[in-house]
BALO-635743 format. One record per residue (C-alpha): x, y, z. Coordinates in Angstrom, 1 decimal, padded with zeros to 4 digits. Example, Ala and Ser with C-alpha at 12.3 -4.5 7.8 and 13.67 -1.06 7.14 Angstrom:
REM BALO-635743
> 012.3  -004.5  007.8 $
> 013.7  -001.1  007.1 $
***
This chain:
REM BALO-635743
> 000.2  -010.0  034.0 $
> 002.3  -011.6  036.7 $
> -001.0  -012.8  038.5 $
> -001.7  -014.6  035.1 $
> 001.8  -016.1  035.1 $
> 001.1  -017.3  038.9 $
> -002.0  -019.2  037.9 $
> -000.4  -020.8  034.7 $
> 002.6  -021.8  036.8 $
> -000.4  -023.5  039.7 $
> -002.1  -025.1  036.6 $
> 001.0  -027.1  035.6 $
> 001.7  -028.3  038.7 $
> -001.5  -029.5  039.8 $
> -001.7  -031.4  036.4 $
> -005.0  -032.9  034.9 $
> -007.9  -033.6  037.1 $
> -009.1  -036.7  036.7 $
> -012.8  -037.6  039.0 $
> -011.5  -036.7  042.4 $
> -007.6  -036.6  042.3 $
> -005.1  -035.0  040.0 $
> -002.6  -037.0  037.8 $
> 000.4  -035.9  038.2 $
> 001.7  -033.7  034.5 $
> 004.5  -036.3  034.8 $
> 002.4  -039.1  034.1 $
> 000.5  -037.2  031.6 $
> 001.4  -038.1  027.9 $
> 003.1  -035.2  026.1 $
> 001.8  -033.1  024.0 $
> 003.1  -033.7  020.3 $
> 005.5  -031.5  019.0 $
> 004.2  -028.7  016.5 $
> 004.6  -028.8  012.6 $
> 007.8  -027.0  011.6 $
> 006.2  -023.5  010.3 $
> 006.1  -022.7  006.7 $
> 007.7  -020.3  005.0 $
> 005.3  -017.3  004.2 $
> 003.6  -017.1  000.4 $
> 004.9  -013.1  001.1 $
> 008.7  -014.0  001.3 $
> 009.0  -016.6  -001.3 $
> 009.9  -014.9  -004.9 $
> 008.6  -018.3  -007.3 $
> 004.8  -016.7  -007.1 $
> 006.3  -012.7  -007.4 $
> 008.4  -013.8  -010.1 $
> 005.9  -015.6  -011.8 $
> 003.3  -013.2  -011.7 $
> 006.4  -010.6  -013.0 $
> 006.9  -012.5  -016.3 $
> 003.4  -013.1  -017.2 $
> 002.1  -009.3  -016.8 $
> 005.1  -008.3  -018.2 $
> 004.0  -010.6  -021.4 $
> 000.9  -009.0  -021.0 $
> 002.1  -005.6  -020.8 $
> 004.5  -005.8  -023.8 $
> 002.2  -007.3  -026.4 $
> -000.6  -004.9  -025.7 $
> 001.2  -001.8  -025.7 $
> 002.9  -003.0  -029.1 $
> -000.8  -003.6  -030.2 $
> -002.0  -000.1  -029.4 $
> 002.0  001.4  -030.8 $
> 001.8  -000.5  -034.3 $
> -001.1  001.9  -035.5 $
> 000.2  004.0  -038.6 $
> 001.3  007.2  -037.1 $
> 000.2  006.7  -033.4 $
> 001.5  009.4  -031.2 $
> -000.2  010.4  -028.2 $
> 001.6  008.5  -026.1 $
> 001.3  010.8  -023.2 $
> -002.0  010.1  -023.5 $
> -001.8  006.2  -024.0 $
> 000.3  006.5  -020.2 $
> -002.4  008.9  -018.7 $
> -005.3  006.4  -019.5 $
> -003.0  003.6  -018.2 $
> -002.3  005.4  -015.1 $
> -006.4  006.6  -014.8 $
> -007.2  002.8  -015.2 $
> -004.8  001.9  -012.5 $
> -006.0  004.2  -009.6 $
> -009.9  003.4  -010.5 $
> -009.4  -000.6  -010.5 $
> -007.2  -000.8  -006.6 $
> -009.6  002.2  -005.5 $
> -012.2  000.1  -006.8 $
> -010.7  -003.2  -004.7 $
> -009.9  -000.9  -001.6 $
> -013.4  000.4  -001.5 $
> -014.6  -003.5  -001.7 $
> -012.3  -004.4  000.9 $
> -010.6  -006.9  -001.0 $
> -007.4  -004.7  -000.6 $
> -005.8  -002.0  001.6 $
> -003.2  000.4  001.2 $
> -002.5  004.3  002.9 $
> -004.7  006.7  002.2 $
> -003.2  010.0  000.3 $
> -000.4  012.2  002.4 $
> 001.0  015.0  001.1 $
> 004.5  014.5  002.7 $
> 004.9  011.1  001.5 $
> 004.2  012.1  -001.9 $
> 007.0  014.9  -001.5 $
> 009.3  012.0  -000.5 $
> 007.7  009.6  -003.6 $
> 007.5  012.1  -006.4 $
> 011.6  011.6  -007.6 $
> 010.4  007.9  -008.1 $
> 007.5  009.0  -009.8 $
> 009.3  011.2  -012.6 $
> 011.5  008.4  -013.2 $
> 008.5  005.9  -013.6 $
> 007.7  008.7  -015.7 $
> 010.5  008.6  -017.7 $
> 011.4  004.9  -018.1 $
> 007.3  004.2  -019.2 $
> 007.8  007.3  -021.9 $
> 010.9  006.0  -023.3 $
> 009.8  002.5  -023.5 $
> 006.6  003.3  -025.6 $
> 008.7  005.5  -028.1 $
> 011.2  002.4  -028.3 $
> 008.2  000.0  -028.8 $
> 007.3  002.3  -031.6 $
> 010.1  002.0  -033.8 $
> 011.7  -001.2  -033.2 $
> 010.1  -004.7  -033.4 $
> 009.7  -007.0  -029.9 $
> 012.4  -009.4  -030.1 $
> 015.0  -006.4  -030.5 $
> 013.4  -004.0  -027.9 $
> 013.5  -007.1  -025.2 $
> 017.1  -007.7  -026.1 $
> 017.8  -004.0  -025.4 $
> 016.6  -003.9  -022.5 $
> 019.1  -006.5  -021.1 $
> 021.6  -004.0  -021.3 $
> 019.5  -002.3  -018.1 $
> 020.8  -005.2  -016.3 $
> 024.4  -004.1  -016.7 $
> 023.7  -000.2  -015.4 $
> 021.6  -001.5  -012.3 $
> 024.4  -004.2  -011.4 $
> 027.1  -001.2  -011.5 $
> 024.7  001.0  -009.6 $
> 024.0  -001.5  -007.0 $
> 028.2  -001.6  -006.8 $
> 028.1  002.2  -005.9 $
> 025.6  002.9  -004.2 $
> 024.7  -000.3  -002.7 $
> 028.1  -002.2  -001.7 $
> 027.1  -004.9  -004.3 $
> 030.1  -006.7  -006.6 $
> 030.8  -008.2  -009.8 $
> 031.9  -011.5  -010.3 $
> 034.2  -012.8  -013.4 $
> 031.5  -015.3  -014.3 $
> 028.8  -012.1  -014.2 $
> 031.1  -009.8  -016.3 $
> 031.0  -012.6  -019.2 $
> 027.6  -012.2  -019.0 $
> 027.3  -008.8  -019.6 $
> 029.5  -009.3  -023.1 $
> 027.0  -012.0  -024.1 $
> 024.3  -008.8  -023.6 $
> 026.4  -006.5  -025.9 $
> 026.9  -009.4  -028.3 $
> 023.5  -010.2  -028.5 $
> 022.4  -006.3  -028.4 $
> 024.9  -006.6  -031.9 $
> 023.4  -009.0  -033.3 $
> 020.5  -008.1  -033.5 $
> 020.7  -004.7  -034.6 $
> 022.7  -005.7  -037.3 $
> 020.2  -007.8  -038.5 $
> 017.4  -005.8  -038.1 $
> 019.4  -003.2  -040.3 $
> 020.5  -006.1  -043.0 $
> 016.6  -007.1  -043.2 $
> 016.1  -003.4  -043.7 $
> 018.7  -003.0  -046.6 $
> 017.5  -006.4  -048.0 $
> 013.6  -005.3  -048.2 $
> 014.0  -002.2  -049.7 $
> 017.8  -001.7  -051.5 $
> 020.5  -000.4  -050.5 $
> 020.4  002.6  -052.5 $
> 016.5  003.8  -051.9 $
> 015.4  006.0  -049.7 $
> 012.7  003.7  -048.4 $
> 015.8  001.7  -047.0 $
> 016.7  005.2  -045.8 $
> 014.1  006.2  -043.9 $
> 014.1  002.4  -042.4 $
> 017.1  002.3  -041.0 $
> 016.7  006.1  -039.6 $
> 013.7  004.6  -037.6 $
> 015.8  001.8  -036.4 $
> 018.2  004.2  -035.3 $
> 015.7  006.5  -033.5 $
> 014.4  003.3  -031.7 $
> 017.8  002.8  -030.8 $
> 018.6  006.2  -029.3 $
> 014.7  006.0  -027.7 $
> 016.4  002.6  -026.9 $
> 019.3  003.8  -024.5 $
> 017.5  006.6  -022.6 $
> 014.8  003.7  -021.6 $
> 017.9  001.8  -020.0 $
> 019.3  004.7  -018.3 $
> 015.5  005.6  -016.9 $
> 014.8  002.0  -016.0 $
> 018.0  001.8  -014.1 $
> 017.2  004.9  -012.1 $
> 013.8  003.9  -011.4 $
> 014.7  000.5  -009.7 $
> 017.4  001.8  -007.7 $
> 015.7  004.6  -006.5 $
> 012.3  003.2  -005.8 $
> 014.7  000.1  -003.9 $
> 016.3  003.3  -001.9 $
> 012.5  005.2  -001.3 $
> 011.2  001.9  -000.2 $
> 013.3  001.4  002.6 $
> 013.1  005.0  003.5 $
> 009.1  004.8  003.5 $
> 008.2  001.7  004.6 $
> 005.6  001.2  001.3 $
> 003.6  -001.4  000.5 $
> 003.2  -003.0  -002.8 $
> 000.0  -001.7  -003.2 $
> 001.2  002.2  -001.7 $
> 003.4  002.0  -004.2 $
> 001.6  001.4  -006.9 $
> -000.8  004.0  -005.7 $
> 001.3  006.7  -005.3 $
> 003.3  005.7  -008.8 $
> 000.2  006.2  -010.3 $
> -001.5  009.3  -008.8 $
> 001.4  011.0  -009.0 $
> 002.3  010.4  -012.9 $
> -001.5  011.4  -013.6 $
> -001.5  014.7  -013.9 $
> 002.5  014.9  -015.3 $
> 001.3  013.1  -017.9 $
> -001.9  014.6  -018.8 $
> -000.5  018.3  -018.7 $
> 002.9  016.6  -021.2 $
> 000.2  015.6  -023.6 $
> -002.4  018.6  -023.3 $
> 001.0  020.7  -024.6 $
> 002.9  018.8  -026.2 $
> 000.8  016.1  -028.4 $
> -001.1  017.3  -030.9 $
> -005.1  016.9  -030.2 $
> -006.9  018.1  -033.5 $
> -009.4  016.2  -035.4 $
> -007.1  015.1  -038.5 $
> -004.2  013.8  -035.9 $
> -007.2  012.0  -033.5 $
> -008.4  010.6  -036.9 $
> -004.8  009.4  -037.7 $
> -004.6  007.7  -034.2 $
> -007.8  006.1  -033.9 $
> -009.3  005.4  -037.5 $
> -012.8  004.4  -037.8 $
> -012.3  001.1  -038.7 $
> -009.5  000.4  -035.6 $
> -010.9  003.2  -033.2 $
> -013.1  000.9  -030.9 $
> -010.8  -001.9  -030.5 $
> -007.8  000.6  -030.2 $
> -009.7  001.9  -027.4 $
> -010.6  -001.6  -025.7 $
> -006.8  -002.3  -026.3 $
> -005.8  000.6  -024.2 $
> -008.0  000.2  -020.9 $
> -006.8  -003.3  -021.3 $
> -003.4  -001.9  -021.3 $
> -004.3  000.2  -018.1 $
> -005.6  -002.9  -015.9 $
> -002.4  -004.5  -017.1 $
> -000.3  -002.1  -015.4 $
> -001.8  -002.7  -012.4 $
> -000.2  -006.6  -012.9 $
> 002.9  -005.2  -013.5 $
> 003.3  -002.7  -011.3 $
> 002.2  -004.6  -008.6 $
> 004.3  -007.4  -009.5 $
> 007.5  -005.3  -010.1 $
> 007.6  -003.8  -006.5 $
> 006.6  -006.5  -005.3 $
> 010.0  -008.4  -006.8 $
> 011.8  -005.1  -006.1 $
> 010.9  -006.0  -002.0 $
> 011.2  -009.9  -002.2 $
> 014.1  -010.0  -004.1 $
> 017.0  -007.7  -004.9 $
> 016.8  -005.1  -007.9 $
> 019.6  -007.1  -009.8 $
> 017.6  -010.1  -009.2 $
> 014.2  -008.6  -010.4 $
> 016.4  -007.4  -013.2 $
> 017.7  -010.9  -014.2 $
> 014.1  -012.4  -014.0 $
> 012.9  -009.8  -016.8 $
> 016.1  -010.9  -018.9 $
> 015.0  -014.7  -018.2 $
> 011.7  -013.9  -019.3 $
> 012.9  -011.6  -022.5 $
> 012.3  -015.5  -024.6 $
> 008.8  -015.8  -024.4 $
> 008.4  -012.3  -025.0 $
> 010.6  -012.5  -028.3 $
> 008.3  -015.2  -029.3 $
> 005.1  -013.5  -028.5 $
> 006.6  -011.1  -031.2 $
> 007.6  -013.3  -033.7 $
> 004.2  -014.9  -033.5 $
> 001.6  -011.8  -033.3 $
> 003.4  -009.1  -034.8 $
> 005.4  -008.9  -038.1 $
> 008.7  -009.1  -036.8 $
> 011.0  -010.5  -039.3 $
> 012.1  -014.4  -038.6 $
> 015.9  -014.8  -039.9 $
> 018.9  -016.8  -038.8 $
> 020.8  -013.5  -037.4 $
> 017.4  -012.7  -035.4 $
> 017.3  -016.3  -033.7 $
> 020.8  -015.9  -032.8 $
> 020.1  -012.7  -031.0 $
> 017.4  -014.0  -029.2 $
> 019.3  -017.1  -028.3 $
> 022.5  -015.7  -027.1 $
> 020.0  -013.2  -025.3 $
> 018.8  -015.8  -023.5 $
> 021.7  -017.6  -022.6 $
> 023.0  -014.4  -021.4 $
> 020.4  -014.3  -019.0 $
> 020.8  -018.3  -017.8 $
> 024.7  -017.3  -017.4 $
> 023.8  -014.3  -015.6 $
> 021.1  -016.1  -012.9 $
> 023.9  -019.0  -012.4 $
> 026.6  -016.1  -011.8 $
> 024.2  -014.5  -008.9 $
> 023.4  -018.3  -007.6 $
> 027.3  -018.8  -007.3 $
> 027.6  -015.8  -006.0 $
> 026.1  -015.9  -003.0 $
> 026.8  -019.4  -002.3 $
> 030.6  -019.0  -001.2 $
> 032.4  -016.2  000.7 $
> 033.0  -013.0  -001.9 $
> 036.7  -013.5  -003.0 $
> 037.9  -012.3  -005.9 $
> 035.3  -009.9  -007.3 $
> 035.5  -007.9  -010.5 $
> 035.8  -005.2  -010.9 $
> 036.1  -003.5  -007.1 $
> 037.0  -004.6  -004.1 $
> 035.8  -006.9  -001.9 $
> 032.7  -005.6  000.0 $
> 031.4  -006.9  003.5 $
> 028.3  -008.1  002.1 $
> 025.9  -008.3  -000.9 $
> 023.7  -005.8  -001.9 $
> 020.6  -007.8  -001.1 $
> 022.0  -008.6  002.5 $
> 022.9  -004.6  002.9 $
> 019.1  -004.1  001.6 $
> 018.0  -006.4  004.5 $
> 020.1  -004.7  007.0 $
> 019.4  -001.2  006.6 $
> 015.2  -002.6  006.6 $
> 015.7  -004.1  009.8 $
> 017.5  -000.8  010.9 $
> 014.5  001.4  009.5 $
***
């Protein structure tokens, strides 16, 4: 190594040969200087964000698809065949070389699993949501994850809430308001007040509510944790998404061996005749979806911060209303719009509150104290650490 140094040092000295003599490096022009490097495609979140909103489109309006059927119920099922789809199509892509990612260890899927019954638990409660309530109300729901993953990120992550970020959060309860109310006026309106198909309407509305607030609770879980297990395996997107998904397999096909039922009238109830082929297009469609989206949710999760990957899905909670109102029944009334709109906003309000946020020194936080840093800063440190 050093003699290599020596004979660099002797080759700048001697300068450029020229026929028989040597210019001199001082006479020799310059070399000009290099392009200013640019940023990595890896580190910038416009293309993971992206990516996030349209599979998460993707996701939502073929799940719903495959959910509207009259009396569909194996879900466990529905989340096994998504899972089965997943593993085949990367192993598929790892075998062609087109991808890589670690090959199966039985530690690290020790130290994954937790992650993995949340994913588990957040995928579950989002289908049974789906189920009973229409899109545009289930994507205004689920800004209300936004609120639980900020507060976690307080406790468990040194983040903070600004003034400007706490009004946010009411316009997300406001809008949550909205529209269940008018989903529940719609209800009454349709079928009486005093039948008992307005009834049994408004007790499906409330089960997709309750189904409603255990997906929030999951979802919050599952991005803080997996955040936490990330930094504490080193993953990959594409481990990730490996291990999420060969780890929910057989969960979810031993949940719906015993708990769904799988004889001929309730498989004829799921898949009629006349839907059965397209229902089963719909879900391995459903399953390479997933791949999309859970490649590009880890891979915001790791460009971005969790709150941040959290305020893109309310952004992008609009064109997924729409994609409701426009393929699926989903009643169009003035109280509706106005949920989806102050949803929206909400989310606008909330993305200028993070932008201000970190653009000046934290002062004045609600509702803690003042921490040394952001979340997404203390996310940075502890990977450099690791």
């Amino acid at each position: 190594m050093s003699d290599d140094k020596k004979r660099d040092d002797f080759t700048v000295e001697m300068g450029e040969r020229k026929g028989s003599h040597y210019d001199s490096p001082l006479n020799s022009p310059r070399p000009a200087a290099p392009p200013p490097p640019m940023a990595p495609a890896a580190g910038n979140p416009i293309l993971p964000v992206l990516s996030y909103c349209g599979s998460s489109i993707l996701m939502t309006v073929t799940n719903k698809f495959v959910l509207s059927g009259s009396g569909f119920n194996l879900n466990f099922f529905l989340l096994a065949v998504q899972s089965i789809v997943c593993v085949v199509a990367i192993q598929t892509c790892k075998t062609s070389n087109l991808i890589t990612y670690r090959d199966f260890n039985s530690d690290e899927a020790r130290k994954w699993f937790p992650v993995s019954l949340l994913l588990i638990g957040t995928i579950y409660t989002s289908t049974k949501a789906l189920q009973y309530l229409s899109i545009p109300v289930y994507t205004i729901f689920k800004n209300l994850t936004i609120i639980l993953i900020a507060y976690g990120e307080v406790l468990w992550f040194g983040g903070s809430v600004t003034g400007m970020a706490l009004f946010s959060f009411g316009l997300m309860v406001l809008s949550s308001v909205i529209a269940a109310w008018a989903d529940v006026q719609h209800a009454l309106q349709s079928f009486g007040h005093e039948t008992d198909a307005a009834s049994a309407k408004v007790s499906t509305l409330n089960a997709g509510y309750m189904w409603m607030m255990f997906n929030c609770i999951c979802s919050a879980a599952y991005v803080l944790g997996m955040r936490k297990r990330i930094k504490l395996t080193n993953f990959k997107d594409f481990d990730t998404m490996f291990y999420n998904n060969v780890l929910s397999i057989p969960i979810l096909l031993v949940c719906s061996l015993f708990l769904e039922n799988w004889s001929s009238e309730n498989l004829n109830v799921n898949f009629p005749p006349d839907r059965r082929n397209n229902l089963i297009l719909a879900m391995i469609f459903s399953g390479l979806s997933s791949v999309f989206i859970s490649y590009t949710s880890a891979w915001c999760v790791r460009v971005t911060s969790s709150t941040t990957y959290s305020m893109v899905g309310a952004l992008n909670k609009l064109p997924i209303a729409l994609s409701g109102l426009i393929f699926f029944d989903a009643p169009v009334t003035i109280p509706s719009v106005s949920a989806i709109a102050v949803g929206f906003v909400s989310g606008i309000v909330y993305a200028l509150a993070k932008v201000k946020q970190g653009s000046k020194p934290k002062t004045g936080v609600l509702p803690t104290t003042n921490p040394p840093m952001s979340a997404s800063s203390q996310s940075a440190r502890d990977s450099f650490k690791s």
